[in-house]
C-alpha positions as a Markdown table, in Angstrom:
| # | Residue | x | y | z |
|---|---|---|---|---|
| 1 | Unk | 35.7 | 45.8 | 11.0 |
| 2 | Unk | 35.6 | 43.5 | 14.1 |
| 3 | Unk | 38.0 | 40.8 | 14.7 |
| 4 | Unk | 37.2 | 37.0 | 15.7 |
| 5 | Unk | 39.1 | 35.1 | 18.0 |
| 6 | Unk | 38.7 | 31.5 | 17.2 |
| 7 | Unk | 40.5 | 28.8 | 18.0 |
| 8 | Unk | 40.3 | 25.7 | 15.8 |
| 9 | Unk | 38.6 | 24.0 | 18.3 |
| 10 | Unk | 36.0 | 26.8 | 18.2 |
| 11 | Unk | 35.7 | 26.6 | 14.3 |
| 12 | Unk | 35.8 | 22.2 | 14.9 |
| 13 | Unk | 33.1 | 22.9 | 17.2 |
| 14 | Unk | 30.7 | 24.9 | 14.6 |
| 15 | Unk | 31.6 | 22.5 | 12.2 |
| 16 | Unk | 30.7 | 19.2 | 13.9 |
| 17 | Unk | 27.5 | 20.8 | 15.2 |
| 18 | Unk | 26.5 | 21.6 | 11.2 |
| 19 | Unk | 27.4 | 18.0 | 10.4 |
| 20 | Unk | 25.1 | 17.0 | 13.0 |
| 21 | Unk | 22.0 | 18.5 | 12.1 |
| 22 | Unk | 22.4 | 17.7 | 8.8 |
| 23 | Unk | 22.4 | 14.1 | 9.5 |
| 24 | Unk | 19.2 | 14.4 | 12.0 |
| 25 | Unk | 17.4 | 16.2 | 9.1 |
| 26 | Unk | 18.6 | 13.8 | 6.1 |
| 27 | Unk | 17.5 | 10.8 | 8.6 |
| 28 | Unk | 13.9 | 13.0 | 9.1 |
| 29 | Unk | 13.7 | 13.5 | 5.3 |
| 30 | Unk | 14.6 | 9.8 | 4.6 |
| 31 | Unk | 11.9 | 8.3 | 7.1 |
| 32 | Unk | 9.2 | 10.5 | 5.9 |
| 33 | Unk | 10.0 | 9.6 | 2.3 |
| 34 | Unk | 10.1 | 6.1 | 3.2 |
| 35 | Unk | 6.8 | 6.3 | 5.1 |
| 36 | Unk | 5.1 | 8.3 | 1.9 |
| 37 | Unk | 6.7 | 5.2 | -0.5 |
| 38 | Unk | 5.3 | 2.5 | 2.0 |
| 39 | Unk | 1.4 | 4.4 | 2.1 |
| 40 | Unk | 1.7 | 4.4 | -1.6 |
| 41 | Unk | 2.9 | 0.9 | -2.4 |
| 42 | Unk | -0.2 | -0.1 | -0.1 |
| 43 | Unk | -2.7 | 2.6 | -1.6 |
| 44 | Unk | -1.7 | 1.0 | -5.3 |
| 45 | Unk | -2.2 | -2.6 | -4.2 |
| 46 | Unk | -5.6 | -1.7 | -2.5 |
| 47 | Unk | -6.2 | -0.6 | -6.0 |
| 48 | Unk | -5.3 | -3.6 | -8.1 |
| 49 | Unk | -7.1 | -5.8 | -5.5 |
| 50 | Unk | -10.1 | -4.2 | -5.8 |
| 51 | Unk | -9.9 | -4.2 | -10.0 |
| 52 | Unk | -9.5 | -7.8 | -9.6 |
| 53 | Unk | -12.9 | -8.3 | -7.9 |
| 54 | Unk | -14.4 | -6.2 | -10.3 |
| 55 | Unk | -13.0 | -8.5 | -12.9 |
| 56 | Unk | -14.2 | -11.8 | -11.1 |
| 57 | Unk | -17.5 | -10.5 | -10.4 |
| 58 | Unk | -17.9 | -10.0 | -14.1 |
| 59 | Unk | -16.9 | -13.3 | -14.7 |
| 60 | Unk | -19.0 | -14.7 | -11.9 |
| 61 | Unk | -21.8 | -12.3 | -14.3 |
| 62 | Unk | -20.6 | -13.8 | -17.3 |
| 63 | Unk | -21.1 | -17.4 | -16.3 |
| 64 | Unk | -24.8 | -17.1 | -15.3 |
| 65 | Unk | -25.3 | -15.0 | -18.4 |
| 66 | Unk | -24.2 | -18.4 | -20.1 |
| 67 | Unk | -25.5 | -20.8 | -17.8 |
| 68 | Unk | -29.5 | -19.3 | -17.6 |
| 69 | Unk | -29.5 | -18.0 | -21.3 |
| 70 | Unk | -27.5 | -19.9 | -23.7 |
| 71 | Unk | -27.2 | -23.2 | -22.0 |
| 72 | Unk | -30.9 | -22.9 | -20.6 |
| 73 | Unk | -30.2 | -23.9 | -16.9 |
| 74 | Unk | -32.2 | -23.8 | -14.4 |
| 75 | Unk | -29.8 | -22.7 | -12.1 |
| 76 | Unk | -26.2 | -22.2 | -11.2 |
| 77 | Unk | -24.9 | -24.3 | -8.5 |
| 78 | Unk | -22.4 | -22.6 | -5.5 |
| 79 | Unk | -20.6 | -26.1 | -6.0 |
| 80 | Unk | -19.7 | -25.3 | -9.8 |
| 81 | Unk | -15.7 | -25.4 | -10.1 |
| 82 | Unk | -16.0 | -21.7 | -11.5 |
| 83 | Unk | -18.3 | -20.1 | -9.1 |
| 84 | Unk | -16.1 | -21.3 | -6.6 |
| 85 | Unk | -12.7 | -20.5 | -7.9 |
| 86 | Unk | -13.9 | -16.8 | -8.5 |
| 87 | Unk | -16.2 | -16.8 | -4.7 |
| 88 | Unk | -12.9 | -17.9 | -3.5 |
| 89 | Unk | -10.8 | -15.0 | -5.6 |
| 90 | Unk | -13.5 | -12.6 | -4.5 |
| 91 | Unk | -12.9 | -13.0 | -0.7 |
| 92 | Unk | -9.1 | -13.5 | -0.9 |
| 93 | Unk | -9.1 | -9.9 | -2.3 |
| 94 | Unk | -11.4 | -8.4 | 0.4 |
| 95 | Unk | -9.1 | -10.2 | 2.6 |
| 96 | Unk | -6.2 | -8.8 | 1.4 |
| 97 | Unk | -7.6 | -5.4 | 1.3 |
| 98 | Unk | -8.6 | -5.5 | 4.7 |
| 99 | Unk | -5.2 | -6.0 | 5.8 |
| 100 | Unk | -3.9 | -3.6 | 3.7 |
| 101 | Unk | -6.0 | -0.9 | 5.6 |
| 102 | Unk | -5.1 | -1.9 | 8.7 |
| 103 | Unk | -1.8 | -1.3 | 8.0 |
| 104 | Unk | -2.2 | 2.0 | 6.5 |
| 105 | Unk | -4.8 | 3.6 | 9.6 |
| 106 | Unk | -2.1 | 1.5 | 12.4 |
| 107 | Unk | -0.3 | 4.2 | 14.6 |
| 108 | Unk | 2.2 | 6.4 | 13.2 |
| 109 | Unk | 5.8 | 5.8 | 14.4 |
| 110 | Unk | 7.3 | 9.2 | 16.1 |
């Protein structure tokens, strides 16, 4: 069997150098996990903001459904205070998607 001269330093040496590249690959494996949480988190609101218009347009349907057949109106003014809190809701979301998405196709950090 063949003998090893090390010194302590030697062993230290080995040692340190283990420590190290475990900390540079828990500090890789933390960034990409935070990245993936961060895509996610964005993904999931893009999601919910787009429900939401689905759910004011439907309302926005639901209020000319009422206004032309049960209330017999003409029309259905763009000044209503309904039609324009859901317009309003409608482009806030598409707003906020839009920035969403810019944020998730910006450059990659190295």
């Amino acid at each position: 069997m063949k003998e090893y001269d090390m010194t302590k330093e030697d062993l230290k040496g080995y040692f340190d150098k283990g420590v190290e590249s475990a900390k540079q690959a828990l500090g890789k494996a933390s960034k990409a996990a935070s990245k993936f949480g961060d895509e996610s988190v964005l993904k999931i609101e893009i999601q919910q903001f787009k429900a939401q218009i689905k759910k004011d347009k439907a309302a926005l349907g639901e209020l000319a459904y009422k206004a032309f057949l049960e209330d017999n109106a003409e029309s259905l003014s763009a000044s209503d205070e309904n039609v324009v809190k859901l317009v309003e809701s409608i482009k806030k979301s598409q707003e906020e998607i839009q920035t969403r998405e810019e944020k998730l196709n910006a450059p990659k950090e190295a």
